[in-house]
N, C-alpha and C positions, 0 to 999 in steps of 0.2 A: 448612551451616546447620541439619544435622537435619529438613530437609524430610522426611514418610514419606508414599509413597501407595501403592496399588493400581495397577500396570501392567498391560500387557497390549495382544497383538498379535491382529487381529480376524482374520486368516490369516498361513501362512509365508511368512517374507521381508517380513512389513510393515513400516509402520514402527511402533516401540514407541509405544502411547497415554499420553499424561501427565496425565489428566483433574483437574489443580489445581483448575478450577472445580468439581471432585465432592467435595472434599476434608472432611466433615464435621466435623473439628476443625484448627484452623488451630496448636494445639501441636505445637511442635517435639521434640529433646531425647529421644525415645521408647528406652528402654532395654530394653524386652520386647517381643517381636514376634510374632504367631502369625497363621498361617495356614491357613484349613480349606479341607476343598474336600467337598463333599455333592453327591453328585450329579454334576450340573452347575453350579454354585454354588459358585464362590470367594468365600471371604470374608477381611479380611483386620481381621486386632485389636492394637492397641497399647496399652502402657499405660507412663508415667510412673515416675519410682521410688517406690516404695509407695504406687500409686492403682490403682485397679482397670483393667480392660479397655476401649477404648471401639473402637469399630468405625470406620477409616477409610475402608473401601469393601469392594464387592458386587457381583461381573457373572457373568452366566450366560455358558457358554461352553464348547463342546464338542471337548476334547481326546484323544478317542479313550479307549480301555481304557487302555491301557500309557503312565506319566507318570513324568517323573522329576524328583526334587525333588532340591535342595541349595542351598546356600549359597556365593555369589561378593561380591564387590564390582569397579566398576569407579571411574573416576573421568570427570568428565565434559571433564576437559582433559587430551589425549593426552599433553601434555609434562609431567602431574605425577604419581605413585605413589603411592597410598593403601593406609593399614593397616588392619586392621579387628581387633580380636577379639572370636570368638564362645565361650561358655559357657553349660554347659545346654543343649545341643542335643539334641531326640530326637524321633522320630516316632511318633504316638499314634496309634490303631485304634481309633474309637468305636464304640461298640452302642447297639442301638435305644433307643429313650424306655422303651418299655415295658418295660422287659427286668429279668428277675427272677433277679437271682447268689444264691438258696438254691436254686434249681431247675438254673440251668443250670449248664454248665459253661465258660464263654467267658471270664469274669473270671480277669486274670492280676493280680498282686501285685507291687511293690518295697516294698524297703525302704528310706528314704532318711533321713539325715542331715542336719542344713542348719545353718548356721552363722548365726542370728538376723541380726545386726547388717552381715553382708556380701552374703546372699542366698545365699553359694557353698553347691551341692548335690550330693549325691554320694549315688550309688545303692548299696548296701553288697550287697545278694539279691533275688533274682527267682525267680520260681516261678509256672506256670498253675497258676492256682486259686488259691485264698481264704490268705493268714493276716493278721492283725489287731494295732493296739494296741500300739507298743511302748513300755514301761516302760523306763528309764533305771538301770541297777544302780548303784548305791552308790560303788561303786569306778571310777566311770568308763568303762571298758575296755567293758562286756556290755551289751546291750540282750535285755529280758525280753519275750515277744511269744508270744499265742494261736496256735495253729496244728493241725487238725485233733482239737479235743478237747483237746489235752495244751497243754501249759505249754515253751516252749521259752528257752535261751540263745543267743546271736550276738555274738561278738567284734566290736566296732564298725569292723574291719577287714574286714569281711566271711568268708569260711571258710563252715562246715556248722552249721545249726542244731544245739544239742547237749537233749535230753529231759530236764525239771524233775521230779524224781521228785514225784508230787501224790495218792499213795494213791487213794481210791478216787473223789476229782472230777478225774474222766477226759472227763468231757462240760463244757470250759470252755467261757463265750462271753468277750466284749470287755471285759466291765469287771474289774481286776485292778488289784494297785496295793500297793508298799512300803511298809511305817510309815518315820515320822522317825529313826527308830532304828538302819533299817536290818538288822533282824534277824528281822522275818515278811512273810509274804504273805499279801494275800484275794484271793481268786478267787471268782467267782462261775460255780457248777457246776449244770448243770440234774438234777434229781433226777427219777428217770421217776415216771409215773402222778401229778404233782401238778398241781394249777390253773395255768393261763397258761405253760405250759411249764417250771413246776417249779424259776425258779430260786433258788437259797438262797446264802448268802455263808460261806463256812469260809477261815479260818485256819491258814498251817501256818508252820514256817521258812522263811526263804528261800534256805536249802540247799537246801531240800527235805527232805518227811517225811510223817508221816502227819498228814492235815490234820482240825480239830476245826469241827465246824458252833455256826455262831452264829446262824442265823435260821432258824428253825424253818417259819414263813408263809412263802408265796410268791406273788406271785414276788418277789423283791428283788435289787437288781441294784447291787453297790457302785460306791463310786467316791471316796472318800475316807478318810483315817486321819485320826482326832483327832492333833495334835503333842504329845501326853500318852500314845502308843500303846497307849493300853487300850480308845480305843472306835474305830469304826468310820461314816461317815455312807452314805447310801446312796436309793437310789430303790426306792417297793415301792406295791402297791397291796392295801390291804387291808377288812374286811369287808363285800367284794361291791363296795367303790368300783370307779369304771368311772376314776376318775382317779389317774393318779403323785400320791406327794407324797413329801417328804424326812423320811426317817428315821435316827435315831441308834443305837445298839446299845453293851453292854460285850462283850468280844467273849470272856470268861469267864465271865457269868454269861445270856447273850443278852438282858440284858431293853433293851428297846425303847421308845424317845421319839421321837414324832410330834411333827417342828419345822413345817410347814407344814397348810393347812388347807383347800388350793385344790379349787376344785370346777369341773368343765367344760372345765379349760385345764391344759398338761403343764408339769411341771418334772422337770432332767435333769441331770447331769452334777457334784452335789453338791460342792465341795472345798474343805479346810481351806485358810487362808493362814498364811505358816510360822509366824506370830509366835502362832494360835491368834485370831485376833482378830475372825476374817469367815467365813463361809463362802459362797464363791460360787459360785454356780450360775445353768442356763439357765432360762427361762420363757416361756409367751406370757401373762401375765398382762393381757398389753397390747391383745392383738388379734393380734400377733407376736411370735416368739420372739427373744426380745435375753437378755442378760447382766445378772445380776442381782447382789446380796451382800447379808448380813444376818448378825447377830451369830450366835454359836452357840446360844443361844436362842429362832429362829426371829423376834426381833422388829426393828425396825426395817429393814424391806427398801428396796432402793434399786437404783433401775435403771441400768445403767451406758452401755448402747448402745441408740442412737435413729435407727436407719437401715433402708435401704429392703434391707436382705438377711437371714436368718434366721440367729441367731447362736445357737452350739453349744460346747459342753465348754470351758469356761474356764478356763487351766492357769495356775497362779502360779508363777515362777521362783522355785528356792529363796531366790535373795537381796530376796527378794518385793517387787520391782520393776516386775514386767513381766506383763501379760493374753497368753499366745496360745491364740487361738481359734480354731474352724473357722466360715466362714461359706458358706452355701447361697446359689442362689438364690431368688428370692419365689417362680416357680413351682413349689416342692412344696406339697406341706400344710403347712400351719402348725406343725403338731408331729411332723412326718417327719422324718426322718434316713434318706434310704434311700443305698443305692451308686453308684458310678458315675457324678456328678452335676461340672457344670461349678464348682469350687469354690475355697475361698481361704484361707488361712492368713494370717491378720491378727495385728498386735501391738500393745497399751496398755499405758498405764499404769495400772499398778494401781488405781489411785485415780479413773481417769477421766479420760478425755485424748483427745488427737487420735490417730487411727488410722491404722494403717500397712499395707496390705500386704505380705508375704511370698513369697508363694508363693501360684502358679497350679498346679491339677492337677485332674484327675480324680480324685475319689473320692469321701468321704462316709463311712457307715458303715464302724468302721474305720478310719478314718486316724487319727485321734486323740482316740480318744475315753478313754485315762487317761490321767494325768500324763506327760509325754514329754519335761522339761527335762534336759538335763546336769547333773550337781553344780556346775559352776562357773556355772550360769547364760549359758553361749554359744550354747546348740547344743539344736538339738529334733530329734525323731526322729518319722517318720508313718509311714503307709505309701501309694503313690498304686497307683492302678489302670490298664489298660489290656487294649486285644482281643484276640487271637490274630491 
């Protein structure tokens, strides 16, 4: 019947406790299952297909140092056989609240692959420590992803990152991203000794080459191609402003159009939609950060998402259908994006629609924070995180 609860024997040899009467939501059906243990503090979380997490129970309980976890099913009538299958199974290592991944070194990295419309996930590389962002190459086959500075390739099959030759922006961060074209790259590279960490957005092939700077100011931080690929949109702050706002660029002649006017409050994750018709982007204009879109003229803005989680980088499938985004939860800051954070890969419709979960992980900064659909529009690409 899809009964889920939280069990538990109060010493060895008891008998197993079935606390129905504890049971906080009386939904059945539960097709995600997690279970943490802090401390002493089990908790245990389900969630519905494409609904968020809800907690169906919580007992303290002291099972010594050394525990061992895994997955069984029995049946509760000895004369009958039950099957089960399990997918996506894996054991997660969390780290503190406070905990700072530009400083330490604790954060490990995957890369994972996911199939939108089925949930199936597949981890393609792993690596302790940081890489970022991955961009979906043209051709299908390669995923395009930040990693120690440089610019690297990944056969979608997993194998050896292989090095994007990037001239002399050698110091990349997260924001990078393909024209419609299919035949440049911008990256945005920190240039040392400038304001706010110096970062500037250049242009090169997507072979690889010697790459040409288009924003002179900093910081600026891309994050979209015009589908006319001559200009570029992007986030920057400039004369002495203390706030982001969205900015445009030709990426030949650099000159520079201010689409937004916000003061006080952040907007983030700029991106054309394929047909050229919107650009949508994050905001708290609100008081929170939701999903936002607006002509390429900066006028007519409209809000898309009106919920209780902080919503980030909003990706259009090329057959420009589909919103997938990352959502936070309410306890960060409002205009944070930090690491490591209990989070969620959600999918709309373009146009504004009812919302779906995706995917549960750990991460945050990094996971998806530039375009990351497949060419056929099936399949996104992130990155999650995890402890040592």
């Amino acid at each position: 019947d899809g009964l889920t609860v939280l069990q538990w024997r109060p010493e060895a040899n008891a008998s197993m406790r079935d606390p129905e009467d504890e049971i906080i939501s009386k939904e059945t059906g539960f097709a995600i299952i997690q279970l943490e243990k802090w401390n002493d503090t089990f908790i245990m979380r389900a969630a519905l297909p494409g609904k968020p997490f809800i907690e169906i129970g919580r007992k303290e309980l002291h099972l010594g140092d050394n525990l061992l976890a895994g997955i069984f099913i029995s049946s509760h009538n000895p004369d009958v056989i039950e099957k089960a299958k399990f997918w996506n199974v894996r054991i997660e290592k969390t780290v503190p609240d406070n905990y700072d991944a530009y400083s330490s070194g604790f954060l490990s990295s995957r890369m994972e692959i996911m199939d939108v419309f089925s949930g199936e996930r597949k981890v393609i590389y792993e690596k302790d420590g940081r890489f970022e962002a991955p961009n979906w190459m043209p051709d299908g086959n390669q995923l395009l992803f930040n990693m120690d500075g440089g610019m690297f390739t990944l056969d979608i099959n997993g194998g050896e990152p292989r090095r994007l030759e990037t001239g002399e922006a050698n110091n990349n961060n997260n924001d990078h991203g393909i024209s419609f074209n299919g035949k440049l790259l911008a990256v945005s590279h920190h240039r040392e000794g400038l304001p706010d960490g110096g970062s500037s957005i250049y242009v090169l092939p997507l072979k690889g080459g010697a790459p040409k700077l288009v924003t002179q100011n900093t910081p600026s931080y891309w994050h979209g191609w015009n589908p006319n690929n001559k200009e570029v949109v992007y986030v920057a702050k400039r004369n002495g402003d203390v706030s982001y706002n969205i900015f445009s660029a030709n990426i030949k002649n650099g000159k520079e159009k201010q689409l937004t006017f916000f003061e006080g409050s952040h907007v983030d994750g700029p991106e054309f939609s394929p047909g050229g018709k919107y650009i949508y982007y994050n905001g708290s204009q609100s008081g929170v950060m939701q999903l936002w879109r607006m002509k390429p003229d900066g006028s007519d803005k409209e809000q898309l998402t009106f919920d209780e989680y902080f919503d980030w980088f909003p990706h259009i499938s090329p057959d420009g259908k589909w919103i997938a985004f990352l959502s936070f939860p309410n306890t960060i800051g409002v205009n944070d994006h930090p690491f490591y954070k209990r989070v969620m890969l959600r999918l709309m419709p373009a146009g504004g629609g009812p919302i779906q979960t995706i995917a549960y992980l750990y991460g945050g900064q990094g996971t998806i924070n530039v375009p990351s659909w497949s060419p056929d529009s099936k399949k996104i690409a992130f990155v999650s995180n995890f402890g040592k």
